[in-house]
Every structure is written in structure tokens, then in C-alpha cells.
C-alpha positions in Angstrom: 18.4 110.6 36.9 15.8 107.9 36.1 16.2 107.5 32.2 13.4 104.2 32.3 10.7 104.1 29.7 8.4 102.0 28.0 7.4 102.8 24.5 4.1 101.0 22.6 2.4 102.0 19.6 0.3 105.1 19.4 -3.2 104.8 21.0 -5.1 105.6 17.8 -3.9 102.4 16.1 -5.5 99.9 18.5 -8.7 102.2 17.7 -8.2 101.4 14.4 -7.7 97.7 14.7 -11.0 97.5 17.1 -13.0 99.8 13.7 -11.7 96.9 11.6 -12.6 94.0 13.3 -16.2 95.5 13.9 -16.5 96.1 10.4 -15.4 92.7 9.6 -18.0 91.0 11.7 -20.8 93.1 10.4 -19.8 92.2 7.2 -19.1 88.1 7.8 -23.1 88.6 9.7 -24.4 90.0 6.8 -22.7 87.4 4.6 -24.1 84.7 6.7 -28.2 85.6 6.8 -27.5 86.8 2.9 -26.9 83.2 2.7 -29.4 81.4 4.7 -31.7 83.7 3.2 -30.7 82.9 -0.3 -30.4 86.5 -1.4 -27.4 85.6 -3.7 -25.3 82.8 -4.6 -22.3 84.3 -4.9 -22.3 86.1 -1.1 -19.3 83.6 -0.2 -16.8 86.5 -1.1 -18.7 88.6 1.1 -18.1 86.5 4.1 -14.3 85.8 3.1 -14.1 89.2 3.4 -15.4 90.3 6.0 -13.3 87.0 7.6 -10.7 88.8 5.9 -11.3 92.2 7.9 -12.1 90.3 11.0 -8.7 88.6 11.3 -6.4 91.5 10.1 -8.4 93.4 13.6 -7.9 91.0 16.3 -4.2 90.3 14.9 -3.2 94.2 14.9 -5.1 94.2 18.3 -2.9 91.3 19.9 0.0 93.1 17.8 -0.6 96.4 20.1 -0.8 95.1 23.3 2.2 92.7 22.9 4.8 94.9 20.8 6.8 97.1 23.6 10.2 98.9 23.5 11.4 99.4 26.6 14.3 100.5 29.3 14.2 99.0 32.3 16.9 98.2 34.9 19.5 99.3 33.1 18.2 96.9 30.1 16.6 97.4 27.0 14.1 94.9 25.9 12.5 95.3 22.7 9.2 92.4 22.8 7.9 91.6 19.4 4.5 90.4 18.8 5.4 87.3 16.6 9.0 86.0 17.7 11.0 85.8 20.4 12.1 88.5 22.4 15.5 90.5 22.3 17.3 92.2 25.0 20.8 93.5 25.8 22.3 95.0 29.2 23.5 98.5 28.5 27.2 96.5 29.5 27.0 94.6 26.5 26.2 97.3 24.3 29.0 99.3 22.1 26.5 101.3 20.0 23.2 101.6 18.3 23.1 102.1 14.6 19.8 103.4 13.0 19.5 102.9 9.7 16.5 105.4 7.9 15.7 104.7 4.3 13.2 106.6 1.8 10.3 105.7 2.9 8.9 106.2 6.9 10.1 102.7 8.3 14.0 102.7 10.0 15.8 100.0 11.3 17.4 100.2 14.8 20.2 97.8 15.5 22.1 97.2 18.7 25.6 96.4 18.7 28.4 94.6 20.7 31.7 95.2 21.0 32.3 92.5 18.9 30.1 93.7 15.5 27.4 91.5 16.9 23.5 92.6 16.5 22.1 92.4 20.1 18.4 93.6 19.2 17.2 94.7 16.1 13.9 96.2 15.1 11.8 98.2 12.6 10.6 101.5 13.9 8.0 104.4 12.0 10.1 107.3 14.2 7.7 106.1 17.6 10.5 105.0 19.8 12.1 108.9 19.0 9.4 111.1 19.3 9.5 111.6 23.0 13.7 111.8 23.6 13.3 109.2 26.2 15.6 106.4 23.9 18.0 109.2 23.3 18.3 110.4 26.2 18.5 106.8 28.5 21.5 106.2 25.1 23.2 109.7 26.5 23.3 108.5 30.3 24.8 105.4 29.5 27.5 106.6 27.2 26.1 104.1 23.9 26.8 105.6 20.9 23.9 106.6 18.4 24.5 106.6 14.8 22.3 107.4 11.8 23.0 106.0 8.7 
């Protein structure tokens, strides 16, 4: 039984991150020529916003195509989009621990036998929605718990 996988971020958010960073450079263009053209003085907020807009895009975008969970050779690997990378063998691992609160974000947390976080993360419910972490947890005998 082959329990790999390789979990991203749903599709429609990299649509919306391309939606925002076209509207952010219509808006810093428009900014611009209402400038050169002298239609207002104040347009500068205009173009910090747009700037603004343009930014937030292309970070969610790099955000999407760098953030993966993943199992892989009896590994998991979670790759975050701003620090450094966390994996643990499924060896090392005593248990996984998810903690869910009131609002939509949980926290996942990998453990050694020792107490010791292997890989932690944030999760909106995406790395459960398909069975594939629960299942690949099952195969290896880890322990889930929900908190």
C-alpha cells in the first residue's frame, strides 16, 4: 500500500493572488499617468495602493507554489514559504497532536519520543480533506490526537 502524498493549497487561491496582483498594477498604472498628467495632487495614495495590492499578489503567488505538505519515502516534509523547512522520518515520530481552536486555523505538531516538536504547522483543515495524512499516520502506526 502506497500511502505517499503531496498536499498544496487549493487551486482557487493562486487565482486569487494572480486577480490581486492584476488589480494592483492597474491601479499603480493609473496612479502613475494620473500623475504625470496632473489630474490630482494627492494620487500618491493611489499608487501606494495599488503597490500595496501588487505586493500582497506576487507574495501569496510565491507563497502557493512554495508551501507543500508532503509524504514521501517514508518521510514527511512539511516546506514553508518563509523559513526553513521541517521534516521527520516516520522512525523518529511517536505521535502527532492537532490542536483546533475556535476559529478555522489548527495547529499540527509532530512529536518524538522524547516530547520533542519535530514539524509543526498551521493548517485551515487542507492537509485532512482528502484522508491521505490519516491514512499514511494509520500505516505507520503514529498516533493522531486532537486536542
Amino acid at each position: 500500500m502506497n500511502n505517499e502524498f503531496e498536499i498544496r493549497s487549493p487551486r482557487w487561491t493562486y487565482i486569487v493572488m494572480i486577480f490581486t496582483v492584476i488589480l494592483g498594477g492597474i491601479i499603480t498604472v493609473a496612479g502613475i499617468i494620473c500623475t504625470i498628467m496632473q489630474v490630482a495632487e494627492e494620487i500618491f495614495v493611489l499608487i501606494f495602493l495599488g503597490v500595496f495590492f501588487l505586493v500582497l499578489g506576487l507574495i501569496g503567488m510565491y507563497a502557493y507554489k512554495k508551501e507543500c505538505f508532503m509524504y514521501k519515502g517514508k518521510e514527511y516534509t512539511y516546506i514553508k514559504p518563509f523559513r526553513k523547512s521541517q521534516s521527520a522520518s516516520v522512525h523518529e515520530i511517536d505521535k502527532v497532536v492537532v490542536r483546533t481552536t475556535q476559529g478555522v486555523i489548527m495547529y499540527v505538531y509532530f512529536y518524538d519520543k522524547d516530547g520533542k516538536k519535530l514539524i509543526s504547522f498551521a493548517d485551515d483543515g487542507t492537509a485532512f480533506k482528502s484522508g491521505e495524512f490519516e491514512d499514511s499516520l494509520e500505516a505507520n502506526n503514529i498516533t493522531l490526537e486532537i486536542l
